[in-house]
Biopython code that builds the backbone (N, CA, C, O; Angstrom):
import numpy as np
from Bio.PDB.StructureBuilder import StructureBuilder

atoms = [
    (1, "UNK", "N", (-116.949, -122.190, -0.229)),
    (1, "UNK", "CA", (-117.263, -121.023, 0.564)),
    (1, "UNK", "C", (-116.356, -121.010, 1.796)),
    (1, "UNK", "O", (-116.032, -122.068, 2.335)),
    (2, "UNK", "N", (-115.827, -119.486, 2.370)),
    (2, "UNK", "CA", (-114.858, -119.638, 3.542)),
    (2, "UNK", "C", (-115.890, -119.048, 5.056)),
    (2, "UNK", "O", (-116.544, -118.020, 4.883)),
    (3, "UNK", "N", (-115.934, -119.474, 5.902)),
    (3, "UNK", "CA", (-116.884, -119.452, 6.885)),
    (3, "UNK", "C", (-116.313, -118.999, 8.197)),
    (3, "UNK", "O", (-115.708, -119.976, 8.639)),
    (4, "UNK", "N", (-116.216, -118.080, 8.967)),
    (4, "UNK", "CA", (-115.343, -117.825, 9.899)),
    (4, "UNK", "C", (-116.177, -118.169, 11.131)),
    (4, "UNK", "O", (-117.258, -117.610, 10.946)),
    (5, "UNK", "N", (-116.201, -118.766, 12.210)),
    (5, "UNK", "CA", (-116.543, -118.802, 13.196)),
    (5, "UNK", "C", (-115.834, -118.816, 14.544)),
    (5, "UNK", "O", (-114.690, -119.242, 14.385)),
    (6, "UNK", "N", (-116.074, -118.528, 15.725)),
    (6, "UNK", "CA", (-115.342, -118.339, 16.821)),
    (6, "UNK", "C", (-115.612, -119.380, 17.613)),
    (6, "UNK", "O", (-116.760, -119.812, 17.708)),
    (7, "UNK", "N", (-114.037, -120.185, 18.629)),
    (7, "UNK", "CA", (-114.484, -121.009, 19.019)),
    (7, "UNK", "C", (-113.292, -120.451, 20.237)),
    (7, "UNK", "O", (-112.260, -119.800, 20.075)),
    (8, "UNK", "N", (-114.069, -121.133, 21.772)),
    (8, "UNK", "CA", (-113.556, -120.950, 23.178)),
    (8, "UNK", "C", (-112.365, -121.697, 23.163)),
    (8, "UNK", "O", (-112.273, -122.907, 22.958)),
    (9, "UNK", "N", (-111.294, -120.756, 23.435)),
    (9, "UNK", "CA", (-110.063, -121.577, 23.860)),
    (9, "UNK", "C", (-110.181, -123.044, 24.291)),
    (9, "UNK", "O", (-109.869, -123.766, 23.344)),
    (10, "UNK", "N", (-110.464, -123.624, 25.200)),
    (10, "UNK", "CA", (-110.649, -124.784, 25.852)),
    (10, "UNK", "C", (-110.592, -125.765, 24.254)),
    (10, "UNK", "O", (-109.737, -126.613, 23.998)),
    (11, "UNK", "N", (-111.733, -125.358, 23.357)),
    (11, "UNK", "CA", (-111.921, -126.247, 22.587)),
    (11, "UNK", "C", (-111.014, -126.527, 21.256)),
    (11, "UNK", "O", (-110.712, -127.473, 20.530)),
    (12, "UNK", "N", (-110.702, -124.776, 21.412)),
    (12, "UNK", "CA", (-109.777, -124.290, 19.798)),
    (12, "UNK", "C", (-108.704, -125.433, 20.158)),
    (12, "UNK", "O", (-108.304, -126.034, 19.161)),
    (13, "UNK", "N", (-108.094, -125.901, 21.531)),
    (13, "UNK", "CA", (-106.773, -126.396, 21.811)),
    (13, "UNK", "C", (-106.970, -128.130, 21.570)),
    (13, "UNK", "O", (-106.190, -128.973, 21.127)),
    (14, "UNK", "N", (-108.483, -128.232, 22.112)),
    (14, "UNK", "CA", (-109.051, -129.721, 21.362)),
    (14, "UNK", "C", (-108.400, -130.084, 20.348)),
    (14, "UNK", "O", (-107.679, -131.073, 20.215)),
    (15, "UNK", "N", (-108.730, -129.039, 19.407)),
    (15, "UNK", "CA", (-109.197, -129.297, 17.837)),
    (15, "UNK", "C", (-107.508, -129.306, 17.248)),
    (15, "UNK", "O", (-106.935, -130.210, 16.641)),
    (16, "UNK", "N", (-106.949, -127.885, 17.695)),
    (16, "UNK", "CA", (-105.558, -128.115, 17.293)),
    (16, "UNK", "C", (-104.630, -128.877, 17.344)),
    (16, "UNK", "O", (-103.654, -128.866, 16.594)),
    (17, "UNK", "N", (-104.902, -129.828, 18.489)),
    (17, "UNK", "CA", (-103.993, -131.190, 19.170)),
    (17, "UNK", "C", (-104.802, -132.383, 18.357)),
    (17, "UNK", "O", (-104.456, -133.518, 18.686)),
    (18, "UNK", "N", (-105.828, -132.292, 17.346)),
    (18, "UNK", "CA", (-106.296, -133.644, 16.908)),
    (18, "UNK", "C", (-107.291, -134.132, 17.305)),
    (18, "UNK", "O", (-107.740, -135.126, 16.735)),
    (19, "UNK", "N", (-108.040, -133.475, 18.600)),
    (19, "UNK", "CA", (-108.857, -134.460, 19.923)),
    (19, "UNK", "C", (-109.858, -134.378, 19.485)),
    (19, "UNK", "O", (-110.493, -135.419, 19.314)),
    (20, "UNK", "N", (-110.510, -132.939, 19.066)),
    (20, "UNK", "CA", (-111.816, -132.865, 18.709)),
    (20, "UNK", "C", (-111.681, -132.605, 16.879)),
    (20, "UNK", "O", (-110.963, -131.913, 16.157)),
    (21, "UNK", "N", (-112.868, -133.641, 16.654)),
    (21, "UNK", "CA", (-112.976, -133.377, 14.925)),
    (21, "UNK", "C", (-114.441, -132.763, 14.510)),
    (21, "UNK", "O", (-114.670, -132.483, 13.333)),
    (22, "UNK", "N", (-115.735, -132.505, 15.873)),
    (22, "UNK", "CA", (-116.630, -132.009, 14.996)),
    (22, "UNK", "C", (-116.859, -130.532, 15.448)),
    (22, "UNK", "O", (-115.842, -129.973, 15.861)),
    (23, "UNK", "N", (-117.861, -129.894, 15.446)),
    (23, "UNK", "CA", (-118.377, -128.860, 15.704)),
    (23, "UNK", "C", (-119.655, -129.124, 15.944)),
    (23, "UNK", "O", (-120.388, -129.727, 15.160)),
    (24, "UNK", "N", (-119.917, -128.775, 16.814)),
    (24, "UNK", "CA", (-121.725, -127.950, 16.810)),
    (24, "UNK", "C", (-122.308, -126.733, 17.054)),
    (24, "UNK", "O", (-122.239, -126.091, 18.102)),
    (25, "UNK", "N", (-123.000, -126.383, 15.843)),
    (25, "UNK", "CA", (-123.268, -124.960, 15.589)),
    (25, "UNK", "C", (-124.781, -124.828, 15.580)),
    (25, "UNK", "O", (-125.289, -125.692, 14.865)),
    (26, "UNK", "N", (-125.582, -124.084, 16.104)),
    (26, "UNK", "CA", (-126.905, -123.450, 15.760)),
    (26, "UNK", "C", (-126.435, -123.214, 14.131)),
    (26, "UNK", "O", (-125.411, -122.770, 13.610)),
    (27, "UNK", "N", (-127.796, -123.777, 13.579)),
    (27, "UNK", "CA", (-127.941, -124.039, 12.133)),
    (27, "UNK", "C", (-128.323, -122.657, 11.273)),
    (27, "UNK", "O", (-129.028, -122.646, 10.264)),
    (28, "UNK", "N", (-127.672, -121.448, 11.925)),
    (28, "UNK", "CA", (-128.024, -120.130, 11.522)),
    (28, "UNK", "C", (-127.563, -119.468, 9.660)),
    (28, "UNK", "O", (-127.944, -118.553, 8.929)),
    (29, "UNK", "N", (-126.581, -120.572, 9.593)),
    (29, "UNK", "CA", (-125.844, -120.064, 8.506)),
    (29, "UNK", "C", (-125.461, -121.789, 7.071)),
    (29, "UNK", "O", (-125.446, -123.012, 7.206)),
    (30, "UNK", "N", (-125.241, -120.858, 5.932)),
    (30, "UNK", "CA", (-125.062, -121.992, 4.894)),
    (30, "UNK", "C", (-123.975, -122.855, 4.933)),
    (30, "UNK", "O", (-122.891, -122.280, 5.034)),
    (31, "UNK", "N", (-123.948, -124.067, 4.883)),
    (31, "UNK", "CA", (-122.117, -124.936, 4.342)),
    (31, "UNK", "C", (-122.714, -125.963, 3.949)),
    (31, "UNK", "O", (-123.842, -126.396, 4.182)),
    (32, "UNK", "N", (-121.715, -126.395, 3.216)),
    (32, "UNK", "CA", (-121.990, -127.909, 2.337)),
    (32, "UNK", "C", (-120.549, -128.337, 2.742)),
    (32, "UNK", "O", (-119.770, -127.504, 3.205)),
    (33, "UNK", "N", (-120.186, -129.694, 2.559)),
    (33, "UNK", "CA", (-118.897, -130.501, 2.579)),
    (33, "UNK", "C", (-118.259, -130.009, 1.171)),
    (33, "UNK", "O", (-118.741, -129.735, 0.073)),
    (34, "UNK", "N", (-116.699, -130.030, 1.819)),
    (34, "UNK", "CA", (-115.829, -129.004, 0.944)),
    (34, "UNK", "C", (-115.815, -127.404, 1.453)),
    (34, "UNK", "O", (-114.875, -126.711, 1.063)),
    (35, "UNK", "N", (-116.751, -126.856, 2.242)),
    (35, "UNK", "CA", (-116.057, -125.545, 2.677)),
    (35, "UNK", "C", (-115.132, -125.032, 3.614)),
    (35, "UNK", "O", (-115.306, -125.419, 4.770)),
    (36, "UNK", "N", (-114.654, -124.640, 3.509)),
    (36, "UNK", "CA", (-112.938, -123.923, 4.354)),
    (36, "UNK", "C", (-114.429, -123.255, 5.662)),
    (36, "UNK", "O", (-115.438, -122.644, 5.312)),
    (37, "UNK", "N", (-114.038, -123.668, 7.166)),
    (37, "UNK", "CA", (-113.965, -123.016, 7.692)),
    (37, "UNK", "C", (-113.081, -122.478, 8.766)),
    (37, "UNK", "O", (-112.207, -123.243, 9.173)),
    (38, "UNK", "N", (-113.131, -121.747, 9.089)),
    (38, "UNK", "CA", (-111.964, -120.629, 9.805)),
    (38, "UNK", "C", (-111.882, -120.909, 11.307)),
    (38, "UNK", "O", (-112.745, -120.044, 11.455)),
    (39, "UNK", "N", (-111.668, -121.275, 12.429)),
    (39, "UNK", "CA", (-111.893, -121.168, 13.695)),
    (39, "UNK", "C", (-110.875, -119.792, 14.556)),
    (39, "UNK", "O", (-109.679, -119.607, 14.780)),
    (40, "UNK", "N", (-111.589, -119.385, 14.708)),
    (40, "UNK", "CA", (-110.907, -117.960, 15.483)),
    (40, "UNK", "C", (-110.738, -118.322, 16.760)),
    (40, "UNK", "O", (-111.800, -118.776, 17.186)),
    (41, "UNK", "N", (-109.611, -118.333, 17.833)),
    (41, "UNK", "CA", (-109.966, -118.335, 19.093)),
    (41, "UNK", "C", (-110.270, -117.441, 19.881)),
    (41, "UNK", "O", (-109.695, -116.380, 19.636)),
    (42, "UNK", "N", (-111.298, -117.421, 21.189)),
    (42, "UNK", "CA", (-111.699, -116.572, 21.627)),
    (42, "UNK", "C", (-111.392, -117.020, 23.093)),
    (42, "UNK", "O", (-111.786, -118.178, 23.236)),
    (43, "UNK", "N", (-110.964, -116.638, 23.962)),
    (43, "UNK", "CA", (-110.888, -116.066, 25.514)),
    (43, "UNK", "C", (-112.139, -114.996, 25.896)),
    (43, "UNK", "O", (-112.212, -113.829, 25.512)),
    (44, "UNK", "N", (-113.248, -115.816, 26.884)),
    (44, "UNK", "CA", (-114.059, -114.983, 27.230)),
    (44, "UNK", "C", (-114.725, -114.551, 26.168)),
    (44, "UNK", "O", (-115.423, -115.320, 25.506)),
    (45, "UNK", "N", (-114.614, -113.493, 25.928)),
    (45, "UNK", "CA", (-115.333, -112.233, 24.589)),
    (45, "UNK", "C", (-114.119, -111.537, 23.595)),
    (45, "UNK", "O", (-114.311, -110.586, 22.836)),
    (46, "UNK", "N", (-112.866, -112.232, 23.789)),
    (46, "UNK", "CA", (-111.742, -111.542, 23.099)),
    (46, "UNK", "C", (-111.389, -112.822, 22.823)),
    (46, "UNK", "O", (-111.171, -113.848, 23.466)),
    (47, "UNK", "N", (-111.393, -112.326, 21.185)),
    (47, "UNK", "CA", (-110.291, -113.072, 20.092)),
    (47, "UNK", "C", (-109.159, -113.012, 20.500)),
    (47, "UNK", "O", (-108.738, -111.967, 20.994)),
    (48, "UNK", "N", (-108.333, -114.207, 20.382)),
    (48, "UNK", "CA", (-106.604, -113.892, 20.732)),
    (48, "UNK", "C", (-105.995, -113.764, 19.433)),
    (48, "UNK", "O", (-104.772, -113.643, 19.503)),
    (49, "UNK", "N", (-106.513, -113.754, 18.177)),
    (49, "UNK", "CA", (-105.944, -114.092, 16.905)),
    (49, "UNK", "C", (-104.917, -115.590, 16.242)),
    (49, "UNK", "O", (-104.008, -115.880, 15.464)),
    (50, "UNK", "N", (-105.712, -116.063, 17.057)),
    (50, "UNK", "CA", (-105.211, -117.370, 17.198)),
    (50, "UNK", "C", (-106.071, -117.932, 15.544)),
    (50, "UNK", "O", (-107.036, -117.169, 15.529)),
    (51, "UNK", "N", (-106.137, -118.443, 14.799)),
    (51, "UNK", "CA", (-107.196, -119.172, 13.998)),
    (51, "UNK", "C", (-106.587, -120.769, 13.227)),
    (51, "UNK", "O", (-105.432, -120.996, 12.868)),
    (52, "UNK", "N", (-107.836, -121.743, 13.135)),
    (52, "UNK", "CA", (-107.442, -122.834, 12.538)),
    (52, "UNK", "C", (-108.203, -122.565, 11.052)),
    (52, "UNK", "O", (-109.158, -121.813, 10.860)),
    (53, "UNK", "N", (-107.617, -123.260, 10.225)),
    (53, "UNK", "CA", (-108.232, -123.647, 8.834)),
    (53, "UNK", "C", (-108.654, -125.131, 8.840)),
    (53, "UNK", "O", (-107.929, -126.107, 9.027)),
    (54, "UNK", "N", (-110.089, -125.091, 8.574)),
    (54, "UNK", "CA", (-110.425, -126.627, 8.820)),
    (54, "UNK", "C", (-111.347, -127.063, 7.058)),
    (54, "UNK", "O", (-111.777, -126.258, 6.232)),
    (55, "UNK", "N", (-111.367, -128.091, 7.025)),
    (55, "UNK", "CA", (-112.506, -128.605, 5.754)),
    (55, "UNK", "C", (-113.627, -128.734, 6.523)),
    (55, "UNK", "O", (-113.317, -128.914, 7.701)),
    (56, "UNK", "N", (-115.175, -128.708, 6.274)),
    (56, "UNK", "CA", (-116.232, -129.426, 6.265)),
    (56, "UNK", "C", (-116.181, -130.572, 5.433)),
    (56, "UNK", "O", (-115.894, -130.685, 4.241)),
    (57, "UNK", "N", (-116.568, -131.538, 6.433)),
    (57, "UNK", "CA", (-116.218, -132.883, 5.660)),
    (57, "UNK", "C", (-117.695, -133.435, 5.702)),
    (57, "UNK", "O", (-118.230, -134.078, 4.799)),
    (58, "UNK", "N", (-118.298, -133.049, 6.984)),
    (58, "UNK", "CA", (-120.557, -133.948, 6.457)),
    (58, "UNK", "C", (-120.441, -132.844, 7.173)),
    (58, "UNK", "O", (-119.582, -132.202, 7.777)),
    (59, "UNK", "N", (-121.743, -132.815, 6.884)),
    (59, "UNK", "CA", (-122.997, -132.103, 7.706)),
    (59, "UNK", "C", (-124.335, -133.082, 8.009)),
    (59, "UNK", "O", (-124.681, -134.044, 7.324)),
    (60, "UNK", "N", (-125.009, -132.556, 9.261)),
    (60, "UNK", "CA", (-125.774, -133.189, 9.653)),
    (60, "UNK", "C", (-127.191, -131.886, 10.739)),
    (60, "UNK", "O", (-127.009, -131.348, 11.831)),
    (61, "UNK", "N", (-128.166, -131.831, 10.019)),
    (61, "UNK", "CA", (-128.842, -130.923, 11.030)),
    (61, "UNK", "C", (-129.714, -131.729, 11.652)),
    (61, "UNK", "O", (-130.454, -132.592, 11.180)),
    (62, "UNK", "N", (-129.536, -131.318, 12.909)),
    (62, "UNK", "CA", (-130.777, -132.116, 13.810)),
    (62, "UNK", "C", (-131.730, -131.220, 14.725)),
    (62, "UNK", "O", (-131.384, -130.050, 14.890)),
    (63, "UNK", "N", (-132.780, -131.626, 15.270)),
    (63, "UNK", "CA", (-133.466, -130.418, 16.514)),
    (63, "UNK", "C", (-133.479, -130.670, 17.402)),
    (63, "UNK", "O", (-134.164, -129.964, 18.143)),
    (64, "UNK", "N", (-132.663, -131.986, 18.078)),
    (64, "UNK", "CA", (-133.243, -132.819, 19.440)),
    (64, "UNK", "C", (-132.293, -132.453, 20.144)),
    (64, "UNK", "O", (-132.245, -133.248, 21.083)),
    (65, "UNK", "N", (-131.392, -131.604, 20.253)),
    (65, "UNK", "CA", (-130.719, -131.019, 21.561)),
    (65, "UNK", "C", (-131.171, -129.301, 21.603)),
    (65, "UNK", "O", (-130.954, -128.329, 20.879)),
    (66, "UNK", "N", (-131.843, -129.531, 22.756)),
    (66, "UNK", "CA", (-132.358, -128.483, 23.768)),
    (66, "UNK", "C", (-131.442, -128.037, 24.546)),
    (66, "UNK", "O", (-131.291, -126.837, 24.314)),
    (67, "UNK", "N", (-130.592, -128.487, 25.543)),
    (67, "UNK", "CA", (-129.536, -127.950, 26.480)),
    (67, "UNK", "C", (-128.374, -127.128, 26.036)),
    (67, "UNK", "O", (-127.681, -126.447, 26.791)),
    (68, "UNK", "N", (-128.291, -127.192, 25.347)),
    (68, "UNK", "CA", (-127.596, -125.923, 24.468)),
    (68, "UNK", "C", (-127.492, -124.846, 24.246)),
    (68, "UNK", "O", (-126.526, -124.095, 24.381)),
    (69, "UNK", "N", (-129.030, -124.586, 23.687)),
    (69, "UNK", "CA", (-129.520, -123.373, 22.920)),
    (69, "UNK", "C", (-130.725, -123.729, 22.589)),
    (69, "UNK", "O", (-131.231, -124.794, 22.234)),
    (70, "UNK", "N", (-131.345, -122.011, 22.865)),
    (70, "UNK", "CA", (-132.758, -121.454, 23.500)),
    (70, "UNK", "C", (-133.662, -122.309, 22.256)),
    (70, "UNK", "O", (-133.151, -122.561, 21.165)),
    (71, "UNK", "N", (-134.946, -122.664, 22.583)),
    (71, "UNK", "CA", (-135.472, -123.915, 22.154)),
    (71, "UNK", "C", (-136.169, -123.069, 21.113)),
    (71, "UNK", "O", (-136.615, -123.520, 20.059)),
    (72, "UNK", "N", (-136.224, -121.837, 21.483)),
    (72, "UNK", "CA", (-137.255, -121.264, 20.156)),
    (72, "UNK", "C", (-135.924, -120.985, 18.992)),
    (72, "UNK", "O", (-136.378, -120.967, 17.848)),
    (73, "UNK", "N", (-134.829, -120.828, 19.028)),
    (73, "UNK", "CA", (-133.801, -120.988, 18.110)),
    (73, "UNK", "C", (-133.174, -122.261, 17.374)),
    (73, "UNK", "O", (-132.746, -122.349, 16.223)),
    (74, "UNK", "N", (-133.253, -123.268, 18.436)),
    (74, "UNK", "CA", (-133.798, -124.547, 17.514)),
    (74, "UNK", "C", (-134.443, -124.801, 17.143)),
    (74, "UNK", "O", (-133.934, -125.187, 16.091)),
    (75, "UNK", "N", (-135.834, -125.055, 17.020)),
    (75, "UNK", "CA", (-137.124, -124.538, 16.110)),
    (75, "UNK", "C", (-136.684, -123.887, 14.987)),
    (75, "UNK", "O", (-136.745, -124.209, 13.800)),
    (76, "UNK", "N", (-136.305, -123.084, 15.446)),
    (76, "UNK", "CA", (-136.348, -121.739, 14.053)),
    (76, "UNK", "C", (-135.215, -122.308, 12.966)),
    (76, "UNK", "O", (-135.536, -122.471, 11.789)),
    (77, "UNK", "N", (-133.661, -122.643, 13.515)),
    (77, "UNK", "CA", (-132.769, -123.257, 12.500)),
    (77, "UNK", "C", (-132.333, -124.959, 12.551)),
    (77, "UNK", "O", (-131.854, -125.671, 11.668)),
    (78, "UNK", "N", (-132.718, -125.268, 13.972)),
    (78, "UNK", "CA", (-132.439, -126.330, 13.875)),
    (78, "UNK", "C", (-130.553, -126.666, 14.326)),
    (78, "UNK", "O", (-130.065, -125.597, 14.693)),
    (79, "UNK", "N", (-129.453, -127.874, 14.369)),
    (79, "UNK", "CA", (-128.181, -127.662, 14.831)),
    (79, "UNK", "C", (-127.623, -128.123, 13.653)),
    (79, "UNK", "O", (-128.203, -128.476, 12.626)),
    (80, "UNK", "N", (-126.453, -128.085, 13.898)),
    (80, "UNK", "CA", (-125.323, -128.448, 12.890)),
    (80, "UNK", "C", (-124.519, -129.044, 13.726)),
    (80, "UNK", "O", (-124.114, -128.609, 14.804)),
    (81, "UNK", "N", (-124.259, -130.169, 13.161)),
    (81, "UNK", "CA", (-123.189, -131.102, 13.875)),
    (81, "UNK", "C", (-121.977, -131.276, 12.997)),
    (81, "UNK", "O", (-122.074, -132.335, 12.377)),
    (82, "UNK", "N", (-120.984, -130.688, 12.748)),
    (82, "UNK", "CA", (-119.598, -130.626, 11.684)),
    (82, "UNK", "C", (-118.826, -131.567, 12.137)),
    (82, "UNK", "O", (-118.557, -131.600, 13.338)),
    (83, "UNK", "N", (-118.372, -132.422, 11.332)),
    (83, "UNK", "CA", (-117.368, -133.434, 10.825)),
    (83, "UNK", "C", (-116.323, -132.384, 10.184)),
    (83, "UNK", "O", (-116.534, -131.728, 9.164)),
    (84, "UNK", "N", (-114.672, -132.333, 11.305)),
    (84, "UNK", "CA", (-114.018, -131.234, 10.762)),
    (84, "UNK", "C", (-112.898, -132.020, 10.576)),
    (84, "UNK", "O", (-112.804, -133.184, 10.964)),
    (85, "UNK", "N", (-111.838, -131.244, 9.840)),
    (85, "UNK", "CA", (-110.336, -131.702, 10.439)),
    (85, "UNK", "C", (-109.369, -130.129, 9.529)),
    (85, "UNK", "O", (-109.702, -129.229, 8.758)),
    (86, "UNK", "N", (-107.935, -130.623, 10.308)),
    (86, "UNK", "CA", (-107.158, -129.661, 10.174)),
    (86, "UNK", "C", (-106.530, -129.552, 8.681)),
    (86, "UNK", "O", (-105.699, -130.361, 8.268)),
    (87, "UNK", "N", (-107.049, -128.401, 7.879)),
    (87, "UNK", "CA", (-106.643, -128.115, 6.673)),
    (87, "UNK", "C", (-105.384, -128.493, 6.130)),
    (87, "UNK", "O", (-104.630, -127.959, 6.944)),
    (88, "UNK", "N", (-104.671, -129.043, 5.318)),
    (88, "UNK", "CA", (-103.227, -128.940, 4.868)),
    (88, "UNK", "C", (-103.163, -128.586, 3.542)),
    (88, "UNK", "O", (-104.063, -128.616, 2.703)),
    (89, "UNK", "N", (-102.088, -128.269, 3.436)),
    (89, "UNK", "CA", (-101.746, -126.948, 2.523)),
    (89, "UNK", "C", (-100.374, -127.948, 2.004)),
    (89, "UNK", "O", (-99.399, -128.004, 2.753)),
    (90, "UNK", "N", (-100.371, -128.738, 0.657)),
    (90, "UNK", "CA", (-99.338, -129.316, 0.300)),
    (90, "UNK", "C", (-98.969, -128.934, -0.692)),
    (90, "UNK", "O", (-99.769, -128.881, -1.627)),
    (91, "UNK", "N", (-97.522, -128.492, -0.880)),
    (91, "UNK", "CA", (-96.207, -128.090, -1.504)),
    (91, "UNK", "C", (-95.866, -129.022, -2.593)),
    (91, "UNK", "O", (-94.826, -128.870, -3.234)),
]
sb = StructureBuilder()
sb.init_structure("model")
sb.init_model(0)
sb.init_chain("A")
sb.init_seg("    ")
for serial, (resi, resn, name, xyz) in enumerate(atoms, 1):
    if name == "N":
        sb.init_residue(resn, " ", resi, " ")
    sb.init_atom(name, np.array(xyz, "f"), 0.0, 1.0, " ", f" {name:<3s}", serial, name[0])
structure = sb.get_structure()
């Protein structure tokens, strides 16, 4: 499955340099290990059209972070903690 999600400059530049390998997402939506997801970068509320291609490599849902996001939305889906890295495309 291909999964598009948006991620804040600051972090998109993490991820593109190697630094950061997971994600954490409110558990709103489906993935299993093996799905393509997409990282869009965003400035503020605007996409720059910047995007990474990454694998899901684990998944992991948990409920014990509160500081995040609103507690009745963890309840309800619970988080996603993604184990990512940068897609390659070999020739």
């Amino acid at each position: 499955m291909k999964i598009e999600k948006k991620v804040q400059s600051k972090y998109f530049k993490d991820i593109l340099e190697g630094k950061k390998r997971f994600e954490v997402r409110l558990a709103d939506f489906k993935c299993k290990p093996g799905d393509v997801i997409v990282l869009l970068e965003q400035k503020g509320k605007t996409l720059t059209g910047r995007k990474i291609v990454c694998e899901l490599l684990y998944k992991l849902n948990t409920k014990e972070i509160e500081k995040f996001y609103k507690k009745e939305d963890i309840e309800k889906y619970g988080l996603l903690i993604l184990a990512i890295r940068k897609k390659f495309n070999f020739k």
